[in-house]
C-alpha positions in Angstrom: 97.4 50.7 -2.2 93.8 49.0 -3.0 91.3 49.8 -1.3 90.2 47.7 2.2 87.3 45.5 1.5 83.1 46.0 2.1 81.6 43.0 4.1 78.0 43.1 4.7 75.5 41.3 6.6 72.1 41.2 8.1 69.7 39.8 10.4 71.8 38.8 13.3 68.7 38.8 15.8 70.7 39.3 19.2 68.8 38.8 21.8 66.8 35.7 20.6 69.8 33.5 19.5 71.9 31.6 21.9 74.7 32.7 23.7 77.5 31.2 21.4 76.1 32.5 18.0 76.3 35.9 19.8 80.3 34.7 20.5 80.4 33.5 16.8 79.3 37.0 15.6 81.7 38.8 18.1 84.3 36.5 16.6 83.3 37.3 13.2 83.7 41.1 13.8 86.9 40.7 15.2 87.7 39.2 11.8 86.0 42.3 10.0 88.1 44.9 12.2 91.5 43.2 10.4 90.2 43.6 6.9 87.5 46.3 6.2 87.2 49.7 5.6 83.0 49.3 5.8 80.5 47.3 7.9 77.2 47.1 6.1 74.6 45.5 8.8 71.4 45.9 7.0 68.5 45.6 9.6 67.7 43.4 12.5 71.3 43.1 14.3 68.6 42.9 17.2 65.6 41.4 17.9 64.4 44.2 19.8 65.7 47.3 20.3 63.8 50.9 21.2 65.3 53.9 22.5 63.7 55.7 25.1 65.0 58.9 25.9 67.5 57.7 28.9 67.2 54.0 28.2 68.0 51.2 25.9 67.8 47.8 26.0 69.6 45.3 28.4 72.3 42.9 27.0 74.3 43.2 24.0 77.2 45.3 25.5 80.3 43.5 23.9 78.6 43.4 20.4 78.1 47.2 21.3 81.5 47.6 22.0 82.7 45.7 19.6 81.4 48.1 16.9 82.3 51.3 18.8 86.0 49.7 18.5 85.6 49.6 14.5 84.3 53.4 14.3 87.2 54.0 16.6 89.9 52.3 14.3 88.2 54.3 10.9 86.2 51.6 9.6 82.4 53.4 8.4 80.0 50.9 9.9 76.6 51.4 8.5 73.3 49.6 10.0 69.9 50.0 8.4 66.7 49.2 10.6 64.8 46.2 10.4 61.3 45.3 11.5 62.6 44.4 14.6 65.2 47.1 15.2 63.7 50.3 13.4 63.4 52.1 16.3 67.0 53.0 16.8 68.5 56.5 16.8 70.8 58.9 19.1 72.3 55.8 21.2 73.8 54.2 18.1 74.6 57.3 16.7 76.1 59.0 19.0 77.2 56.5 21.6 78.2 53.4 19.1 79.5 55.7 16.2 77.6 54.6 13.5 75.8 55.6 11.1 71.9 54.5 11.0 69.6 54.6 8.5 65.7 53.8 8.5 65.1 53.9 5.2 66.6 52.5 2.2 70.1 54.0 1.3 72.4 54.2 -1.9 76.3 53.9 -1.4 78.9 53.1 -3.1 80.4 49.8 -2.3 84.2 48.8 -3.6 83.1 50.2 -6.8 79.6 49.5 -7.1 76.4 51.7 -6.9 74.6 49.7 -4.5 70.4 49.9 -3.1 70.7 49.0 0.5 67.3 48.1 2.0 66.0 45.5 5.1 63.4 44.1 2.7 60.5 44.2 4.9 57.2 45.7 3.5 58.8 45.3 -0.2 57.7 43.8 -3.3 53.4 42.7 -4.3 51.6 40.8 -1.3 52.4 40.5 2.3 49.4 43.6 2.2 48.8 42.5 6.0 52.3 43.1 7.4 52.6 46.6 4.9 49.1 48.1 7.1 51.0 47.1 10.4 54.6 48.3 9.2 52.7 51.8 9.1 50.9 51.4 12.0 54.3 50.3 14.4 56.3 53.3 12.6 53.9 56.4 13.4 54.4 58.9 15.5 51.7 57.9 17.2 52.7 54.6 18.1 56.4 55.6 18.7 55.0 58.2 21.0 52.7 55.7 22.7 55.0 52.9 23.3 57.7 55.2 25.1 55.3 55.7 27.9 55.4 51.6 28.6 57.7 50.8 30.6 61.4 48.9 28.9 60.7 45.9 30.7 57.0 45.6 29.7 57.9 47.2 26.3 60.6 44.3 25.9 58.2 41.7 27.0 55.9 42.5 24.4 58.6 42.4 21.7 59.4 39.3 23.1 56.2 38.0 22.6 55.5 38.5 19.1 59.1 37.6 17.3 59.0 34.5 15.4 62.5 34.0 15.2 62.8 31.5 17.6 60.8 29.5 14.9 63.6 30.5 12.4 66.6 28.3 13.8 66.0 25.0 11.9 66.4 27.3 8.7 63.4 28.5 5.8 60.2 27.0 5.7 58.4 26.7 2.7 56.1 29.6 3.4 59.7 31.5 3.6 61.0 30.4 0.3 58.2 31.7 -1.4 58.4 35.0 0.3 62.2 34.8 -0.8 60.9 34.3 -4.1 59.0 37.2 -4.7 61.4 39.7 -3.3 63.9 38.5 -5.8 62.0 38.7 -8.5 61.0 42.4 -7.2 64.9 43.1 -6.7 65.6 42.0 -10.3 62.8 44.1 -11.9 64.6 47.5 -9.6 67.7 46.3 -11.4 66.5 46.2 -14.9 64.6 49.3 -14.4 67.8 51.1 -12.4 70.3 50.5 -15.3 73.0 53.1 -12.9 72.8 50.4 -10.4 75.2 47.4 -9.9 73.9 46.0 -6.5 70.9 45.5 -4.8 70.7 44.0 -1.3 68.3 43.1 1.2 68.2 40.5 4.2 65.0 39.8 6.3 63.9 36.7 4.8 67.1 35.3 6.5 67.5 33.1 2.4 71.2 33.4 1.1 71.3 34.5 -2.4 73.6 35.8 -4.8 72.3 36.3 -8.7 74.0 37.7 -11.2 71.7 40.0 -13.3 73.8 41.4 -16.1 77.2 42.6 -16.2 78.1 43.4 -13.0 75.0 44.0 -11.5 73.8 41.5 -8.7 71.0 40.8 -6.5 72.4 39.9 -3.0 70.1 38.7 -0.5 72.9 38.1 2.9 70.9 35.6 5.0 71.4 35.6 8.6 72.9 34.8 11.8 69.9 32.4 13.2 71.0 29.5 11.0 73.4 29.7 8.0 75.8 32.0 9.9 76.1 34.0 6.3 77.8 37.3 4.8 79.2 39.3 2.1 82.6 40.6 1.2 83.2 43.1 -1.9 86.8 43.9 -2.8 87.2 47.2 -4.5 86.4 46.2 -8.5 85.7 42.8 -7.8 82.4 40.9 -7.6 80.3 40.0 -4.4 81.6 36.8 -2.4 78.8 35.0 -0.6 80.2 33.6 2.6 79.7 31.4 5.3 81.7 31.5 9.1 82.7 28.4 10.1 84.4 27.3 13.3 85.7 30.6 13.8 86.8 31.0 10.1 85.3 32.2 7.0 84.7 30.0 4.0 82.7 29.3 0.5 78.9 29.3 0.7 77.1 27.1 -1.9 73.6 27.6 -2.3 71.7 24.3 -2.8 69.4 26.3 -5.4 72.3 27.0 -7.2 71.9 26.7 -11.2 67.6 26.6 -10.5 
C-alpha cells in the first residue's frame, strides 16, 4: 500500500484573520484528516500565543480541536514556532498532541531529507529583528512577560503584529526580503548535498524552485492572502497548492520562469 501523503503549511495567523479564513483553514484540515499521514505547520498558526503555566490564549478552540482529532486518528502533526507563536510548549504538547519544535528540525518527508525552519532571523541583513529575536526568546524575557497579566500580555501582542498590513498580499519591501532568504535557502542546499528539501514560510511569498535533482526550495506562503500549501506524495515531488472554495487546486506563481 503507498504511503499516505505529507501536506505542509505555514503562517496561518489565527487570531488576526477574519472569521471565514479561520472556517477556510478548518475546512482545509478536514481535507488533510482524509488524506495524510503528516501535518507540517511550520510557524505562526497563530498570531499570538504564550503559555502561562495555567493559561493560554482565548479563541481558537475548533482549530484546536481540529488537530487533537488528527493526532487522535494517527496522523503525526508537527508545528514549528514562529516569531509570533514561539512561545508554545506543554498545552500543545500534551493537550493538542503534537509535536512542537522551536528550532529548526530535519525529517523525512515522503522520501525526502527535508530542513524544516520558520525563516525568521535567517539569512544576511534584517540585523535589527535578529538583536530583538534574542531579546523576546531569553529567559529573561520569558520569565518577565509571564508575570503580565494574559489580557495585557495579549494586548501588547496585538499591538505590535503587522499582519493586519499583510492581507492585500507582499509589498515590495516583502519581496525583497523573500529574495534573500531564497537565495540563503539555495546556498544551504548546495552546501547540504544529503538534503532534498528545504522549507520555510514567514515571508507569507509562495515559492517552489527546483535546485537540482530532487532537491527543492519550498517557501509555503500563508493563510492571510494566497490561502497556500504543500502536498508530498511518498517518491514524488512537492505540489504547490492553492484552496479554493472549499477545494484544493494548482497554484501558479506569477514569477514563474524569472
Amino acid at each position: 500500500m503507498p504511503s499516505s501523503p505529507v501536506y505542509l503549511a505555514s503562517d496561518v495567523h489565527l487570531g488576526a484573520v477574519p472569521p471565514d479564513r479561520e472556517a477556510q483553514f478548518r475546512r482545509w484540515l478536514d481535507h488533510v484528516g482524509s488524506e495524510a499521514g503528516t501535518l507540517i505547520l511550520n510557524g505562526d498558526l497563530f498570531d499570538y500565543w504564550f503559555e502561562y503555566r495555567h493559561a493560554v490564549p482565548r479563541g481558537h478552540t475548533r482549530v484546536l480541536g481540529a488537530l487533537a482529532a488528527l493526532v487522535d486518528a494517527g496522523i503525526d502533526v508537527h508545528l514549528t514556532g514562529g516569531n509570533h507563536d514561539w512561545w508554545g510548549g506543554s498545552f500543545l504538547e500534551d493537550e493538542v498532541g503534537l509535536h512542537f519544535h522551536r528550532e529548526p528540525v530535519e525529517l523525512d518527508l515522503g522520501g525526502l531529507r527535508s530542513w524544516i525552519g520558520h525563516g525568521d532571523g535567517l539569512g544576511p541583513g534584517d540585523s535589527g529583528y535578529k538583536v530583538l529575536k534574542r531579546v523576546l526568546r531569553s529567559r529573561l524575557f520569558v520569565w518577565a512577560f509571564r508575570w503580565l497579566h494574559p489580557d495585557v500580555g495579549a494586548l501588547v501582542a496585538g499591538r505590535v503584529s503587522l499582519t493586519e498590513g499583510r492581507a492585500d498580499g507582499p509589498t515590495a519591501k516583502v519581496l525583497r526580503r523573500a529574495a534573500v532568504l531564497e537565495q540563503w535557502a539555495i546556498e544551504q542546499l548546495e552546501a547540504r548535498p544529503e538534503l532534498n528539501l528545504l522549507t520555510m514560510g514567514h515571508t507569507h511569498v509562495p515559492r517552489l524552485v527546483e535546485v537540482g535533482e530532487r532537491r527543492w526550495y519550498l517557501n509555503t506562503g500563508d493563510w492571510v492572502y494566497h490561502c497556500t500549501y504543500t502536498r508530498i506524495d511518498e517518491g514524488g515531488a512537492p505540489e504547490l497548492l492553492q484552496w479554493r472554495d472549499g477545494a484544493p487546486g494548482p497554484y501558479v506563481d506569477p514569477r514563474a520562469g524569472s
